[in-house]
C-alpha positions as CSV (number, residue, x, y, z in Angstrom):
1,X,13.1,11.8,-3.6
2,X,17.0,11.8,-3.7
3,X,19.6,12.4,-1.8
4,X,23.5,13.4,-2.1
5,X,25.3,11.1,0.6
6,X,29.1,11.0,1.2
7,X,31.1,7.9,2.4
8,X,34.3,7.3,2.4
9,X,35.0,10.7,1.3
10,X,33.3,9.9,-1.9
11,X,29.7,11.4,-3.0
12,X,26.7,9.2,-4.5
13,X,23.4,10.3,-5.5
14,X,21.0,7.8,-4.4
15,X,17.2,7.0,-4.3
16,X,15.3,4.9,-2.1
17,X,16.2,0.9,-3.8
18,X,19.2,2.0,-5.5
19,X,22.2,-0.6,-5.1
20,X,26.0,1.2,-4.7
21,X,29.2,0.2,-4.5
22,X,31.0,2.0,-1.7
23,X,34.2,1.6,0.4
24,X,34.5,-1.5,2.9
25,X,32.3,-0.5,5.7
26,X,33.3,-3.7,7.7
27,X,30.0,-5.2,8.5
28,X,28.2,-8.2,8.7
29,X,25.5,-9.0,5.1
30,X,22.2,-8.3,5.9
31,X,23.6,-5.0,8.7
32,X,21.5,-1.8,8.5
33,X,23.9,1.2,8.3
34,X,23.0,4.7,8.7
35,X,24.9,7.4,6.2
36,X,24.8,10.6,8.4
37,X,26.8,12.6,6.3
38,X,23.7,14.3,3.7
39,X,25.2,16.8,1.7
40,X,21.8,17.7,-1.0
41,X,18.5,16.2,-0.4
42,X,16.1,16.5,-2.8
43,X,12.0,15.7,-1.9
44,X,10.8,16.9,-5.5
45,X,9.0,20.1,-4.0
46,X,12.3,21.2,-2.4
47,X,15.9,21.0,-2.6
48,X,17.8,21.5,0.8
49,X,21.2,22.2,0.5
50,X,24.0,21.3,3.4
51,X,26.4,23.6,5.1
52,X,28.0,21.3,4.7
53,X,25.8,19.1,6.0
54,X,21.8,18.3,6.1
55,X,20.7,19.0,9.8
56,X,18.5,16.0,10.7
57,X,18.7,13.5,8.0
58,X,19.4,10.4,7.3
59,X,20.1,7.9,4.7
60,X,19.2,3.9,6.0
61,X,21.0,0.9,3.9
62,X,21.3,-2.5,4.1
63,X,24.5,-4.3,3.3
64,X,24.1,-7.1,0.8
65,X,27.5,-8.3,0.6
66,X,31.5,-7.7,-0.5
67,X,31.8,-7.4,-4.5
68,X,35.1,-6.5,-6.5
69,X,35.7,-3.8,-8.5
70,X,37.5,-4.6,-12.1
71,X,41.0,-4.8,-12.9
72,X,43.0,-2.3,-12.8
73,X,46.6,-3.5,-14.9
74,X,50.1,-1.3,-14.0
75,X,52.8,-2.2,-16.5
76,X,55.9,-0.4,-16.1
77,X,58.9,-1.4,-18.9
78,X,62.4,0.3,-19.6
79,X,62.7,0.0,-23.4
80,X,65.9,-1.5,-25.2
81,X,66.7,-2.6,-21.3
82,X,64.5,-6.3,-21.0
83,X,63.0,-4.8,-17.7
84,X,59.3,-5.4,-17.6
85,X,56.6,-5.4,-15.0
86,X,53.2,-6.1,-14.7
87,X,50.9,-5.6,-11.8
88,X,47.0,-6.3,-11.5
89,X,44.4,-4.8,-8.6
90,X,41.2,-6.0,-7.9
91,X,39.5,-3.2,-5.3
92,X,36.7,-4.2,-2.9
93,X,33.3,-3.1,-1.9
94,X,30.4,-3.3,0.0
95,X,27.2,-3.3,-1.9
96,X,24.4,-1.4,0.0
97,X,20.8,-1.0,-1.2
98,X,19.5,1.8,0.0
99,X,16.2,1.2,2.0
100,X,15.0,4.5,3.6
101,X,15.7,8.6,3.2
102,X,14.8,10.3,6.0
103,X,14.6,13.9,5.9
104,X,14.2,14.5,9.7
105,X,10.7,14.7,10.0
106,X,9.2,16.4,7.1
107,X,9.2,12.8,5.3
C-alpha cells in the first residue's frame, strides 16, 4: 500500500516505514503528525484517486528530528571588473517516518 501525500505544497509517494525529508513542520522529535492532504492512494487492489483530495484518509508520521539539506553555492562575478561573490545555503528539514496509511475504514 502507498499513498501520494502533499506537504508544504510539495508531493511525496510514501509507504508505511519510509523516512522523508519534508518542509519544517515545527514540532517536537518523537511528535505524531497527521498529513491530511491524500492526493492518490493506492491499497494494491485499488487505486483511489482525489478530487483533489482522498475523502477520509490519512497519512500518520512520526518526526525523528531536523536534518539539512546539501549546499546549494550562488556565485555571481562581473568579468574584467574584480567583482566577485559567493554565497552558500544549507536548507532544513524535518525527517518523518511514516508509521500508519489509513484509508478511512477500508484498511
Amino acid at each position: 500500500m502507498y499513498a501520494i501525500i502533499e506537504s508544504g505544497s510539495k508531493q511525496y509517494r510514501v509507504e508505511q516505514g519510509d523516512e522523508i525529508d519534508v518542509e519544517l513542520l515545527h514540532e517536537e522529535d518523537g511528535a505524531k503528525v497527521s498529513f491530511e492532504s491524500i492526493l492518490m492512494l493506492n491499497d494494491g487492489t485499488k487505486i483511489q484517486i482525489g478530487a483533489p483530495t482522498v475523502a477520509g484518509c490519512t497519512v500518520m508520521g512520526e518526526v525523528l528530528g531536523e536534518v539539512k539539506g546539501p549546499k546549494v553555492i550562488s556565485y555571481k562575478y562581473k568579468r574584467r571588473k574584480n567583482c566577485r561573490r559567493k554565497k552558500g545555503h544549507r536548507q532544513r528539514y524535518a525527517r518523518v517516518k511514516i508509521t500508519e496509511i489509513s484509508a478511512g475504514g477500508t484498511a
